[in-house]
N, C-alpha and C positions, 0 to 999 in steps of 0.2 A: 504494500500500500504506500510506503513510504517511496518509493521508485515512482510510482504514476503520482505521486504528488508533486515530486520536484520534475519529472518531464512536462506536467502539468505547465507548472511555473516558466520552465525557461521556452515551452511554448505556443504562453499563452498571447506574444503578442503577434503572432501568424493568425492565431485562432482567433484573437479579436479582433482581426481586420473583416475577417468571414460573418456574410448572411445569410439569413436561411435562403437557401438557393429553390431553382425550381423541381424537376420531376427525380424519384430517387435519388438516395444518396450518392454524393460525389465518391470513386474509390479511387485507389492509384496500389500499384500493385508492382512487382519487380519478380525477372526472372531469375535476378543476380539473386536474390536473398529474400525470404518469406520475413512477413510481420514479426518482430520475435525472435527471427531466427540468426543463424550465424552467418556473417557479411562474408563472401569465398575471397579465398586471394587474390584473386586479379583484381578488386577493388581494393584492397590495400597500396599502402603507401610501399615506394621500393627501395627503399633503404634497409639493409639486413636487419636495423635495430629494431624494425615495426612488424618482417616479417619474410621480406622481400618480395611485394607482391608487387602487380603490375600496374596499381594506379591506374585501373580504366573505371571511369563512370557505369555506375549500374543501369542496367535496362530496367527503362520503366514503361509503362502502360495505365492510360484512365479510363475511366467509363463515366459517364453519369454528368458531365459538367454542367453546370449551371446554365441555361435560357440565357444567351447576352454573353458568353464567354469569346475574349475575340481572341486574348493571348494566355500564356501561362505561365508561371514564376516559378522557381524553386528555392529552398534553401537544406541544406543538410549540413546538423549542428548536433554537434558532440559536449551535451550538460554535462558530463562528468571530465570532461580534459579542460588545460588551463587549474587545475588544482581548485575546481570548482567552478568556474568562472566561463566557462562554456567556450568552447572551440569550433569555427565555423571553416566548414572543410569544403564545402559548393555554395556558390550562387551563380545561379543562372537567370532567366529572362529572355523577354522577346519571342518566347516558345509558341509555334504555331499549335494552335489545339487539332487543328483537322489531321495532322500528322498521326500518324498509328502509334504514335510513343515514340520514345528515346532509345536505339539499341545501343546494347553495351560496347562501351566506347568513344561515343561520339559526340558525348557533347561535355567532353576533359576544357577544349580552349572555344573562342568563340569563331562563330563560322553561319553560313547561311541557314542554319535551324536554329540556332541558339544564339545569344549572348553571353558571357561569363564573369560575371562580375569579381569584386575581391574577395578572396577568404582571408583567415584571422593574422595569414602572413602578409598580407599585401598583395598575394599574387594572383593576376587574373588567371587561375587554372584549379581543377578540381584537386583537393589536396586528400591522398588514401587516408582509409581510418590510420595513427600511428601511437597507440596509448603506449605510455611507460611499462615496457618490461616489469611482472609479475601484479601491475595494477591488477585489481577485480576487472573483468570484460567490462566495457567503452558501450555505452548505448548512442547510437548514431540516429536521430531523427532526421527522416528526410518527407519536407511539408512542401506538397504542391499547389499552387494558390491559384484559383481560376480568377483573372482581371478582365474589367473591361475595356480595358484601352488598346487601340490597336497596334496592332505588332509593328515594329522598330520603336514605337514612343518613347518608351526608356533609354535612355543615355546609357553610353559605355563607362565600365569604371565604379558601378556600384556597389558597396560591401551590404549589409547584412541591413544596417542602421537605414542607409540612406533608400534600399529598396523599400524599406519597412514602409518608410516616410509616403513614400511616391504612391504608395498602394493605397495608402490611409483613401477612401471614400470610393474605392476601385476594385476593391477587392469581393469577389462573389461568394467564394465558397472555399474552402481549403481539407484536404488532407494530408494525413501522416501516416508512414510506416515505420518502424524503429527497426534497426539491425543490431547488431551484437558483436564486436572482437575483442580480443584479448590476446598473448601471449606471453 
């Protein structure tokens, strides 16, 4: 209980941009990695001390997005790295919704599907899960936000804050998955 209370927390202000949207719920879903479940290596970070894995973005997939949905956002944020203080490992944007999803891979830097904005190092590029060696396993939240604004709107060069920002009165509907690594 105590786990879903502070994923809760760190995110709740994805979840507070989100309205109740139109027909069924919105889902978002990954072949890289089940809700819950353990994030595979090629999504890790590839430096030996994380795992050596290949740092490819995970495949995703949605269903269900909100009446009025024109673009789509991402972020995937790690509440337990940073020694508390949460670690942002993706942001993305600019995401066509009519696209069949994101296959794994493809959307690491930015390019004509995607935008990439900054993670917690500065860098426009998806950064693999990489927690401290013998930490407890790393919970990786990754929240899809259905927007209305039309796709390129968003400026290149956004972290976590300033997407947050942009979304404020745009945002339709949001989900999350959580994945799991450790070593």
């Amino acid at each position: 209980m105590h786990l879903r209370h502070w994923l809760f927390a760190a995110l709740l202000p994805c979840t507070a941009l989100a309205a109740a949207g139109g027909q069924g719920a919105m889902s978002v879903s990954s072949s890289s990695f089940t809700d819950g479940g353990v994030i595979a290596l090629q999504q890790v970070g590839q430096d030996p001390a994380c795992g050596a894995g290949e740092e490819r973005t995970p495949q995703l997939s949605w269903d269900n997005l909100p009446a009025g949905t024109r673009s789509l956002a991402l972020i995937m944020l790690d509440p337990d790295g940073g020694k508390g203080v949460g670690v942002v490992h993706w942001v993305a944007y600019n995401i066509d919704p009519e696209q069949d999803g994101l296959k794994e891979g493809m959307a690491g830097l930015s390019g004509p599907y995607v935008t990439v904005g900054r993670n917690s190092r500065g860098t426009q590029s998806y950064r693999g899960p990489c927690p401290p060696a013998g930490d407890n396993p790393h919970h990786y939240a990754l929240t899809l936000i259905a927007t209305d604004l039309p796709l390129g709107t968003l400026p290149e060069g956004l972290d976590r804050s300033g997407l947050l920002q942009l979304l404020q009165g745009h945002a339709l509907g949001a989900q999350s998955l959580v994945g799991r690594y450790g070593h």
